[in-house]
C-alpha positions, 0 to 999 in steps of 0.5 A, spaced: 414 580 507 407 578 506 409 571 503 415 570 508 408 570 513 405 566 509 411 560 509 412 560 516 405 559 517 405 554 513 411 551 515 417 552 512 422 558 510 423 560 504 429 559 499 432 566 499 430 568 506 438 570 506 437 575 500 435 582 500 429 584 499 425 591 497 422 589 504 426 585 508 432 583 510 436 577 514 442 578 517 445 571 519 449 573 526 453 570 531 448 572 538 454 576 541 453 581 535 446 582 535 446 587 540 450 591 537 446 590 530 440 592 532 444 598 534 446 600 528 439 598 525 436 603 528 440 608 528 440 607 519 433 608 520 433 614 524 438 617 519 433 616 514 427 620 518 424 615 521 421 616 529 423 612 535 416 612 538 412 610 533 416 607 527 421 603 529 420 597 534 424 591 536 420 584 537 423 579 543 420 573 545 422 573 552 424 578 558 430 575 561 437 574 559 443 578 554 437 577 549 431 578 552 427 585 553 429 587 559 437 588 557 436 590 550 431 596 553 436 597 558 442 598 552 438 602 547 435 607 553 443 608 554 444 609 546 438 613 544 436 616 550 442 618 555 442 622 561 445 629 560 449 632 566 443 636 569 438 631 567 434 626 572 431 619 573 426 615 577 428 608 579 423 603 581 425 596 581 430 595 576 427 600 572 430 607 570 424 611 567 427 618 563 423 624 560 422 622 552 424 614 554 419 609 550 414 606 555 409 599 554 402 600 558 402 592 561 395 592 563 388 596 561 386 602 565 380 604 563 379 610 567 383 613 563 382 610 555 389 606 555 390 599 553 394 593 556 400 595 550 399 602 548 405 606 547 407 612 549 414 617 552 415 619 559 413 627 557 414 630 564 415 628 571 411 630 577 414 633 583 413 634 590 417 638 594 422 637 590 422 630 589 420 625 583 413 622 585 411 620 578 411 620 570 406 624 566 406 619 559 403 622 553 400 617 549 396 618 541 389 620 544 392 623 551 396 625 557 396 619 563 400 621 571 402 615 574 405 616 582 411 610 583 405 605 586 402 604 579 409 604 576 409 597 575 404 598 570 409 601 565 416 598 562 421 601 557 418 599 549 424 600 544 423 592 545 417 589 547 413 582 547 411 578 540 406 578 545 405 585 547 405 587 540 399 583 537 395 589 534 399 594 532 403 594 526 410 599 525 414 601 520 420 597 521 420 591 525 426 588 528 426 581 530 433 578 534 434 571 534 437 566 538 436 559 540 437 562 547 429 563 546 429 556 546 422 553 548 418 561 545 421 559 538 414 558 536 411 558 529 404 561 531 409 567 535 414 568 530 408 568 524 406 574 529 411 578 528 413 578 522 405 580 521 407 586 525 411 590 519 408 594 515 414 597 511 420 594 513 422 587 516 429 586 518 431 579 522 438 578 525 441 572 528 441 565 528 437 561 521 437 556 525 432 558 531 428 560 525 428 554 523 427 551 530 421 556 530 417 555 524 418 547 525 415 547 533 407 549 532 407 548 540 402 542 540 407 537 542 409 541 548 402 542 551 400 534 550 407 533 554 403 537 559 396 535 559 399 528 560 402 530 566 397 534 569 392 527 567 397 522 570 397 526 577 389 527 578 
C-alpha cells in the first residue's frame, strides 16, 4: 500500500497493480458491477470481525450520480442498516437518518468538541409528544443532539469524500472507481486515499480512470481557469 502511494505520487502505476497483494487488492469491474462488489467487500469484512463505524470506509470523489456518495450510502443503509417493522426514520431533504446508521459531522461545532469530518452512529431519537424532533450522535469522546434545523450539518458516512477523509485513517478502505468521476480523477486526491489505509486497500472498477487519475495533477485545468478569469478582467 505504501509503495502503491508512493507510485501515484510519482506519476505511475505499478506493473502488478492487478495482482493481489498481502495488503491490497484491485478488482478490474465494469461500472454496473461496482455497487454490488463494494456489497460484498463489506460484508467479508464484517465476516472477518471487522466494525462497520470504525473499521471499514468506502472513499468516492463526487456526491452525485449511480457512483457518487449519495446513492452508494443510500444502497448500504438498505443492506447494512434496514428498517424492521416497528422500527422509525427521520426524513430531512433526501435524507433518511435511522438509529445505529454511520454519520459525517460536515462543519466544526466547536461548543461541542466536534470537527468538521468526525464520525459517528445515530445512537437515539429525540422526541417530542410523540414526534421525532432530532438525533442524539455518539461519537469517540461524546454524545451531540442535533434538532432537524442542524440536520443539514449531518449525512450518512458508510461512504465519504476523498476530501472528508484527510486525517483519518481505517482499517479497510474501499476506493470505486469510474471515469464517471471525470474531471475529480486527481493524482493529489486519489494518492489521498490510498494513504487512508492502514491495513487493507482494495480498489474496484476501471484501471483506466486510475490511470486517468494518476496522469492528471490538476495544474492544467487551473491554468485553463486563471486564463479565463484573466482575459475577462
Amino acid at each position: 500500500r505504501d509503495s502503491l502511494a508512493h507510485d501515484i505520487n510519482n506519476g505511475f502505476i505499478p506493473e502488478n497493480i492487478m495482482e493481489p497483494q498481502h495488503d491490497r487488492i484491485f478488482n478490474y469491474l465494469r461500472d454496473d458491477l461496482i455497487i454490488s462488489n463494494i456489497t460484498k467487500v463489506v460484508e467479508e469484512a464484517l465476516k472477518k470481525g471487522y466494525d462497520l463505524l470504525h473499521d471499514i470506509q468506502v472513499l468516492i470523489p463526487t456526491y452525485k450520480g449511480e457512483l457518487g456518495i449519495d446513492n452508494i450510502n443510500k444502497i448500504l443503509q438498505e443492506k447494512f442498516n434496514p428498517l424492521d417493522k416497528d422500527d422509525e426514520e427521520v426524513k430531512y431533504l433526501n435524507h433518511r437518518f435511522r438509529i445505529n446508521d454511520k454519520v459525517i459531522q460536515l462543519v466544526n461545532r466547536n461548543q461541542d468538541q466536534i470537527m468538521n469530518g468526525d464520525i459517528g452512529y445515530v445512537k437515539s431519537f429525540i422526541y417530542n409528544n410523540g414526534e421525532i424532533t432530532g438525533l442524539a450522535v455518539q461519537f469517540d469522546m461524546n454524545i451531540v443532539d442535533y434538532i432537524k434545523e442542524d440536520f443539514d450539518e449531518l449525512k450518512l458516512a458508510y461512504a465519504i469524500s476523498i476530501h472528508k477523509s484527510q486525517g483519518s485513517e481505517f482499517k479497510i478502505v474501499i476506493i470505486p472507481l469510474s471515469r464517471q468521476y471525470r474531471i475529480m480523477l486527481q493524482r493529489r486526491l486519489y494518492y489521498t486515499a490510498v494513504t487512508r489505509t492502514k491495513s487493507f486497500l482494495v480498489m474496484l472498477g476501471d484501471i483506466d480512470a486510475l490511470r486517468i487519475a494518476v496522469n492528471s495533477t490538476g495544474f492544467k485545468r487551473k491554468t485553463r481557469l486563471q486564463d479565463l478569469i484573466t482575459n475577462s478582467v
